[in-house]
C-alpha positions in Angstrom: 0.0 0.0 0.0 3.1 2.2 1.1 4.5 1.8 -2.7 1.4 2.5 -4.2 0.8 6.1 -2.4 4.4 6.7 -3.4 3.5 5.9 -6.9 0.3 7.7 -6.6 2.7 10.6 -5.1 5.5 10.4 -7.6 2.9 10.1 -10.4 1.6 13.4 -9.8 4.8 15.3 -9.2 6.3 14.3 -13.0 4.2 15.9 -15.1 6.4 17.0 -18.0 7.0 20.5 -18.0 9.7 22.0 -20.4 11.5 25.1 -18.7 9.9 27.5 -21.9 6.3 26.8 -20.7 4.4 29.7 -20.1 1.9 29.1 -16.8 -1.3 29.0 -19.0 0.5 26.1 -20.5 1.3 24.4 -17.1 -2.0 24.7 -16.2 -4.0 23.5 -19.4 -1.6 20.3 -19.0 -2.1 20.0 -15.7 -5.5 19.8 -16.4 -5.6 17.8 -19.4 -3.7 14.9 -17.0 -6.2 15.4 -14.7 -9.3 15.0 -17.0 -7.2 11.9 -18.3 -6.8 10.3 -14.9 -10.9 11.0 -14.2 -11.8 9.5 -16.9 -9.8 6.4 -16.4 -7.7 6.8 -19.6 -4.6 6.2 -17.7 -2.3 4.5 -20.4 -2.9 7.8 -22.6 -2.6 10.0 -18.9 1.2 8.5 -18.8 2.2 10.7 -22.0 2.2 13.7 -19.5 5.1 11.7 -17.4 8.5 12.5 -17.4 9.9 9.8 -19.7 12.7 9.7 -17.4 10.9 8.4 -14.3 9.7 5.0 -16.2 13.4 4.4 -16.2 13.0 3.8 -12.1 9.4 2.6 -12.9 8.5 0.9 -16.0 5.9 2.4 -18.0 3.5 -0.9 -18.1 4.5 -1.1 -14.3 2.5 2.3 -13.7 0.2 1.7 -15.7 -0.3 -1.6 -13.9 -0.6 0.1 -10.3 -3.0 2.9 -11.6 -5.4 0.0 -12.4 -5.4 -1.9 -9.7 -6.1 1.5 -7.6 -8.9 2.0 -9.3 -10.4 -1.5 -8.9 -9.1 -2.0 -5.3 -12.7 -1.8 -2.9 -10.6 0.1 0.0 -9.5 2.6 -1.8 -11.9 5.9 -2.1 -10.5 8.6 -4.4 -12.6 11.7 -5.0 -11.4 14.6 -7.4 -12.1 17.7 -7.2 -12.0 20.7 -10.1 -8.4 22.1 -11.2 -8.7 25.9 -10.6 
């Protein structure tokens, strides 16, 4: 459970951003992820990653734990609008 907050954690702190991004862009990609993740459209949610990061955590490994978050009957997750 520990390594799947971290995941959760780690997931959300990677978003790709490129040092030239203006703000509006941050935030329309931020929320484009977010949509994404809502929607369950994880595998296509995992562009927005840091391609570095699957080389700690596989890609297909990721993808793998966001799954079985969503279809584990413990875990609640609520999410609220980007502002």
């Amino acid at each position: 459970m520990n390594q799947l907050l971290s995941s959760i954690g780690l997931l959300l702190l990677t978003i790709q951003v490129s040092v030239a991004q203006t703000d509006a862009t941050i935030k329309k990609d931020f929320k484009d992820y977010q949509e994404l993740i809502q929607k369950g459209q994880f595998e296509a949610s995992l562009d927005y990653i840091y391609p570095k990061l699957f080389e700690v955590l596989p890609k297909e490994k990721m993808l793998q734990v966001m799954q079985t978050m969503t279809n584990n009957p413990m875990l609640e997750m609520e999410f609220g609008e980007s502002k």
